[in-house]
C-alpha positions as CSV (number, residue, x, y, z in Angstrom):
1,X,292.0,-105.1,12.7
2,X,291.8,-101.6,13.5
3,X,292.5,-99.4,10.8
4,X,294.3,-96.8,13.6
5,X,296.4,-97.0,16.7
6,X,295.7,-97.8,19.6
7,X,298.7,-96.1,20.9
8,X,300.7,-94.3,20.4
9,X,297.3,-91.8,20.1
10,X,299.3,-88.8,18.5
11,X,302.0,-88.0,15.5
12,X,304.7,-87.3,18.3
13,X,303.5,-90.6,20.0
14,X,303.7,-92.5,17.1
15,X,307.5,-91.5,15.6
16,X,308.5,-92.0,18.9
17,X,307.5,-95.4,18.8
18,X,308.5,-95.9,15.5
19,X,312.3,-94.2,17.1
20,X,311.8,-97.4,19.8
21,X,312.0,-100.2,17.8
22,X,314.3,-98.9,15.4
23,X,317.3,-101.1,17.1
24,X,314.5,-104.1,16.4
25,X,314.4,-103.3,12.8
26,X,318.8,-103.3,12.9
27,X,319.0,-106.3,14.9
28,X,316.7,-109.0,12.4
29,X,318.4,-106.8,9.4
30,X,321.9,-107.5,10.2
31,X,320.5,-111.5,11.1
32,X,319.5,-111.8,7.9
33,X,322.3,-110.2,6.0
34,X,324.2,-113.0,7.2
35,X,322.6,-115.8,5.3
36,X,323.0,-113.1,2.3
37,X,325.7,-112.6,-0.8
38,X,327.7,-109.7,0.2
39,X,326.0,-107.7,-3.0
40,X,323.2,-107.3,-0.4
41,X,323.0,-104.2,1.2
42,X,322.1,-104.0,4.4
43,X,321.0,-100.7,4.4
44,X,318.4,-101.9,2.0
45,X,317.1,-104.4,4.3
46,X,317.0,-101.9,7.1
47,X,314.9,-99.6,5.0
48,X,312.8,-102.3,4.0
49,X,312.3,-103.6,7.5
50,X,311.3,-99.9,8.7
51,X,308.5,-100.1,6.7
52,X,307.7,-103.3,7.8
53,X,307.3,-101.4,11.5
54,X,305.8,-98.5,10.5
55,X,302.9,-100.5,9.2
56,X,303.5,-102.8,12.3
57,X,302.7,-99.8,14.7
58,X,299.9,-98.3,11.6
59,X,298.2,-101.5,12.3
60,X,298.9,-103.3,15.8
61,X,295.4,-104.3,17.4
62,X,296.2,-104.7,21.2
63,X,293.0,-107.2,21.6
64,X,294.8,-109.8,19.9
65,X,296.7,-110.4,23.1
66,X,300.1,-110.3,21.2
67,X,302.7,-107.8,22.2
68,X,303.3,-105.1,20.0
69,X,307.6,-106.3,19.7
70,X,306.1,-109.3,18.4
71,X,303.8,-108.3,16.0
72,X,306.5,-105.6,14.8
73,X,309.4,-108.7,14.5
74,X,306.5,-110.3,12.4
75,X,306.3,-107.3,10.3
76,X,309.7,-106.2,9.8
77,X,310.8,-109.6,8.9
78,X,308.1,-110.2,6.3
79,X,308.9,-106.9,4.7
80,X,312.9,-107.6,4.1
81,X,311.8,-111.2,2.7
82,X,309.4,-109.5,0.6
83,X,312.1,-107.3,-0.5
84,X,314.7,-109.9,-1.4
85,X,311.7,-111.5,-3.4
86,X,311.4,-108.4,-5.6
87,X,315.1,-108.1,-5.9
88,X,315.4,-111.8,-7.1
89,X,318.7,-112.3,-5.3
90,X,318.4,-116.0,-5.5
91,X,318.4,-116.5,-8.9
92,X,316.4,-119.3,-10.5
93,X,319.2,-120.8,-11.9
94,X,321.0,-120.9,-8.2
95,X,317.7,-122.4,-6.5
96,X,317.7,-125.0,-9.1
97,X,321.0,-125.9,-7.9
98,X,320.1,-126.2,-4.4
99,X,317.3,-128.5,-5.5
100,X,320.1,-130.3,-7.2
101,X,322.4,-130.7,-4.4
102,X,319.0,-132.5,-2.1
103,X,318.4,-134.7,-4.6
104,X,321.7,-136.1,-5.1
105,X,321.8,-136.4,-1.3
106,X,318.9,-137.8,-1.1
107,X,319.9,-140.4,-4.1
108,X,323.4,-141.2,-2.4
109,X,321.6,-141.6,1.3
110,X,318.9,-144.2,-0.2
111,X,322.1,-146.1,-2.6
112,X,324.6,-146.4,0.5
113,X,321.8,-146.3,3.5
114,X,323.6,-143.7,5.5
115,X,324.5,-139.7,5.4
116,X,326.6,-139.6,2.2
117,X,330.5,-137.7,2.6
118,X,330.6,-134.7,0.6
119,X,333.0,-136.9,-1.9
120,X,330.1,-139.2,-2.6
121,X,327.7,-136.2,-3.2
122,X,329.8,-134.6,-5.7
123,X,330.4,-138.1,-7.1
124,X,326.8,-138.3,-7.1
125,X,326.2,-135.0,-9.4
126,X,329.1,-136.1,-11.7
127,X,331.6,-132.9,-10.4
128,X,334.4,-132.8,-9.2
129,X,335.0,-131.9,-5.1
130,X,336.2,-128.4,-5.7
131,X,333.3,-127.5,-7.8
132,X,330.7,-129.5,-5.6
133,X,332.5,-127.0,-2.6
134,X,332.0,-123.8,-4.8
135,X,328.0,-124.7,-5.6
136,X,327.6,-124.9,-2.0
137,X,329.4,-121.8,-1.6
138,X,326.7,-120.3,-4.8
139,X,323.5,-121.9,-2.8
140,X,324.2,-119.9,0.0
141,X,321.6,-118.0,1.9
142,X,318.8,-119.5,-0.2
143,X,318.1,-121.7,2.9
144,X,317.1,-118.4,4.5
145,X,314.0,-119.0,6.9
146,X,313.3,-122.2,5.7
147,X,314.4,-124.2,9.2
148,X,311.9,-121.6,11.1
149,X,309.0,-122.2,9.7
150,X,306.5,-125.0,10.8
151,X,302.6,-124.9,10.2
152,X,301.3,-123.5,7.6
153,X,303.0,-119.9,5.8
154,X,301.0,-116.6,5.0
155,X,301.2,-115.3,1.6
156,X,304.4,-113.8,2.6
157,X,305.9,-117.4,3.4
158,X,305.9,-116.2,6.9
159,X,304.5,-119.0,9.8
160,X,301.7,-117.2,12.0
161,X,302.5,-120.2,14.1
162,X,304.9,-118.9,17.4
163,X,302.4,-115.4,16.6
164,X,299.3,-117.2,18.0
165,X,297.3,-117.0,21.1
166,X,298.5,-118.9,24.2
167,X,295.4,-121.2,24.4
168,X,295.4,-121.9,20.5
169,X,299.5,-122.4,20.7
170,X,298.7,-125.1,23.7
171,X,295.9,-127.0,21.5
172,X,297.1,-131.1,21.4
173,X,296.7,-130.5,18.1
174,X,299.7,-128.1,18.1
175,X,301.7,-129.6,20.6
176,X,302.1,-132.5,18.8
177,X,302.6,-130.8,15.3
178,X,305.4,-129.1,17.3
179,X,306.8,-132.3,18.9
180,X,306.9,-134.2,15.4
181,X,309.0,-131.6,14.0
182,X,311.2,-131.3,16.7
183,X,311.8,-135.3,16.8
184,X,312.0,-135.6,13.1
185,X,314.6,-132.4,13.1
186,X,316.5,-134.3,15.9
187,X,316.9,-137.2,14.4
188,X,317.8,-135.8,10.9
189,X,320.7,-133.6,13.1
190,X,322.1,-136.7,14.8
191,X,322.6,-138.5,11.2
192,X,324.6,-135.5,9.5
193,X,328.7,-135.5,10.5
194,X,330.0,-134.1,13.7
195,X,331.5,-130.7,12.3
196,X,328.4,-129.9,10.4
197,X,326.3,-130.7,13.3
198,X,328.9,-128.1,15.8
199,X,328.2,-125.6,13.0
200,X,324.7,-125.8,13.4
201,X,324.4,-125.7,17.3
202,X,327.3,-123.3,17.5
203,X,324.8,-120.7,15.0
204,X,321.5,-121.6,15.7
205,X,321.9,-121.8,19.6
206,X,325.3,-120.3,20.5
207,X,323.7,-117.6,17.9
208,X,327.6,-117.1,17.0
209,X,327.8,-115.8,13.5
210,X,330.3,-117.4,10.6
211,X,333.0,-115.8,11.2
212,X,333.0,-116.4,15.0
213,X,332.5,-119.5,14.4
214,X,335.7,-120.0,12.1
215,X,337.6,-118.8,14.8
216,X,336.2,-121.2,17.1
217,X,337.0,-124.2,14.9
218,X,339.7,-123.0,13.7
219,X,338.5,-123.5,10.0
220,X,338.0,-121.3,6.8
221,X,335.5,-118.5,6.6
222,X,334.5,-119.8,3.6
223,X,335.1,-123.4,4.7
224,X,332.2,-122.9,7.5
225,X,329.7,-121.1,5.0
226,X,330.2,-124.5,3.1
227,X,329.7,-126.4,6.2
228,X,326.9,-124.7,7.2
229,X,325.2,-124.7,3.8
230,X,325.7,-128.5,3.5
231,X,324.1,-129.1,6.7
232,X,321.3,-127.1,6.2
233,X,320.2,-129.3,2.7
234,X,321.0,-132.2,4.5
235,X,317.7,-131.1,7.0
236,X,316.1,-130.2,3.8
237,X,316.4,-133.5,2.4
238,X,315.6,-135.7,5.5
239,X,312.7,-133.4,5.9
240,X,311.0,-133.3,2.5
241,X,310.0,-137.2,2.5
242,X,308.9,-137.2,6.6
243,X,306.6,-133.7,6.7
244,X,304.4,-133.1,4.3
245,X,303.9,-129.0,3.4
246,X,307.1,-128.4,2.9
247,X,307.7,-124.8,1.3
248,X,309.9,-124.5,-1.0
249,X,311.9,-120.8,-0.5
């Protein structure tokens, strides 16, 4: 990798650059604020995602045939994630709560052969409904990332994967690894009830946020954040015993 730029060639050129992708650094900030507890600040992730694209644009080695937006969203997104590592926002006592939740889902799925109801989850971890509902409301955001990755993670957690090379990204060997996760993630979304599964579509590929999405299905704020949570360890679960290298987050 080339220790210098290979543009811009000059300071001027370079804060320019660095003034360009600013709105980039914004956009995957406020993205991943969402999935956060509101003691987050967002100004600290935007802060922490500059520096991921000043060493983006320090570092960006045009021969790599990779766009320099692409390399930079690599960057800037590593950098928050790294942040919220050192900040330990997700407790260790909340992530062994999440791990709780997929295993009692994944208990009550094997015991009745189906997707459990949220009633026979919380029956299944011996609580009560409303304090099942208020764990998933604690999980939240520790799912952060998880659903994107596929291949094998930097040290950063981060998947090279969608970063590669178009011949080494059209390799069979790819394609299929690609395919089997997509089937598998299919077939784990058609099992999970219907409004969890219209949360998902409606945030992952109507890219509506929560609180549009309450107003679409006329539902809680809160309500959908639970929805959304529960959905999202449902994948986990039905994932963990099909593809092996699962990270945990």
């Amino acid at each position: 990798m080339y220790t210098c730029m290979s543009e811009p060639s000059t300071a001027e050129q370079r804060e320019a650059l660095i003034l360009q992708h600013l709105p980039q650094v914004r956009l995957i900030a406020r993205r991943i604020h969402e999935n956060l507890p509101d003691r987050v600040s967002i100004d600290d992730l935007i802060s922490s995602g500059t520096i991921g694209l000043i060493a983006a644009i320090d570092n960006f080695d045009p021969t790599m045939n990779v766009k320099l937006k692409t390399y930079a969203e690599y960057r800037i997104r590593g950098a928050i994630l790294d942040s919220l590592r050192e900040l330990d926002w997700a407790p260790r006592q909340k992530r062994k709560m999440g791990r709780q939740i997929e295993s009692a889902i994944a208990s009550a799925e094997q015991r009745l052969g189906r997707s459990p109801t949220e009633e026979e989850i919380a029956e299944e971890l011996a609580i009560p409904l409303v304090e099942y509902h208020q764990r998933l409301v604690d999980t939240e955001g520790l799912q952060l990332a998880d659903l994107e990755v596929s291949g094998e993670a930097d040290d950063a957690g981060f998947s090279l994967l969608k970063y590669v090379s178009s011949p080494e990204e059209d390799s069979p060997a790819r394609l299929l690894e690609r395919s089997e996760l997509e089937r598998l993630v299919a077939l784990a979304i058609d099992r999970i009830p219907k409004p969890e599964r219209t949360v998902l579509s409606l945030y992952y590929h109507e890219e509506l946020n929560l609180r549009e999405i309450a107003d679409v299905m006329d539902l809680h704020l809160s309500r959908i954040s639970q929805l959304k949570t529960q959905a999202i360890l449902r994948l986990r679960t039905a994932l963990e015993a099909r593809w092996p290298g699962r990270r945990d987050i």
